[in-house]
C-alpha positions in Angstrom: -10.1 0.8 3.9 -9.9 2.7 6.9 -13.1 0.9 8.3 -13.1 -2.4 6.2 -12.7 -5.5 8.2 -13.1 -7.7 5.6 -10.0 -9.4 4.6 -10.4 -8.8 0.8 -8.9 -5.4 0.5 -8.0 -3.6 -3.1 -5.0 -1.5 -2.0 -1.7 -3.6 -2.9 -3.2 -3.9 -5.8 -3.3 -0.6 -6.1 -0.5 0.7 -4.9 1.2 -2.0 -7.5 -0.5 -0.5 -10.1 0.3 3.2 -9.6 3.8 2.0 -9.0 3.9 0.6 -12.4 2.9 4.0 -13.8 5.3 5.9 -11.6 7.9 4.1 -13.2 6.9 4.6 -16.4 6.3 8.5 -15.7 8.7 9.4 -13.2 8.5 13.2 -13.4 4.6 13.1 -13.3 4.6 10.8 -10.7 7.1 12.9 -8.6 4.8 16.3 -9.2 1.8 14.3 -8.2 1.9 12.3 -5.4 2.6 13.6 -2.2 4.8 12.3 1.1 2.0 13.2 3.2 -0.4 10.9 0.9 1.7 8.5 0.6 2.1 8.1 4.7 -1.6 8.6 5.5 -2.3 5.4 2.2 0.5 3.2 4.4 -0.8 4.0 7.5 -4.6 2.8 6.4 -3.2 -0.3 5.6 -1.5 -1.1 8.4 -3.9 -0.4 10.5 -6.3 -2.7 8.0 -3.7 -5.3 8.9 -3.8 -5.0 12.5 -7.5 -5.1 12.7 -7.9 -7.9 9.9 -4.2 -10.1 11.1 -6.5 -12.6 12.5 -9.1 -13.4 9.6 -6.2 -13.9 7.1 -5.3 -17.1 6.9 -1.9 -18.1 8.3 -0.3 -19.4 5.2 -1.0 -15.9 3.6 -0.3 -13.4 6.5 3.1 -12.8 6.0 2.6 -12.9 2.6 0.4 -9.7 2.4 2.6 -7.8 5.2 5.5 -8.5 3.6 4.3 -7.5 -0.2 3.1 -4.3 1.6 6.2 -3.3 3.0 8.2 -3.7 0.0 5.3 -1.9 -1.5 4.9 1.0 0.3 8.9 1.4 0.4 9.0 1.5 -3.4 6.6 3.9 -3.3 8.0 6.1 -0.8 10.7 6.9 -3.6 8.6 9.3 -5.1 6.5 12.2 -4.4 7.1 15.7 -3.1 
């Protein structure tokens, strides 16, 4: 992602689905991931968002920023 303009982008999904497994295995998930990763994934996508803001259709551009933050924030919760 870090040089995809294209508005169709798989990381949410992504992120949604490693979050999903996080919760189910918390320690693992904790041991694995790291803070730095998880900053540097975060980062990519924002800046995804702020080259890509204007293709994205209006009615979903919150949208995507929003389910991002909450996201990302989620995520944040576990690593090392």
């Amino acid at each position: 992602m870090k040089n995809n303009d294209n508005i169709a982008q798989p990381l949410l999904a992504n992120i949604d689905i490693l979050l999903v497994i996080s919760h189910k295995y918390t320690t693992d998930a904790n041991l694995l991931l790291e803070k730095r990763k998880i900053q540097e994934w975060k980062q990519v996508f924002y800046d995804w968002f702020e080259r890509c803001e204007s293709k994205i259709p209006a009615n979903f551009r919150d949208g995507i920023k929003e389910n991002g933050d909450e996201l990302f924030k989620e995520l944040e919760q576990y690593g090392h």
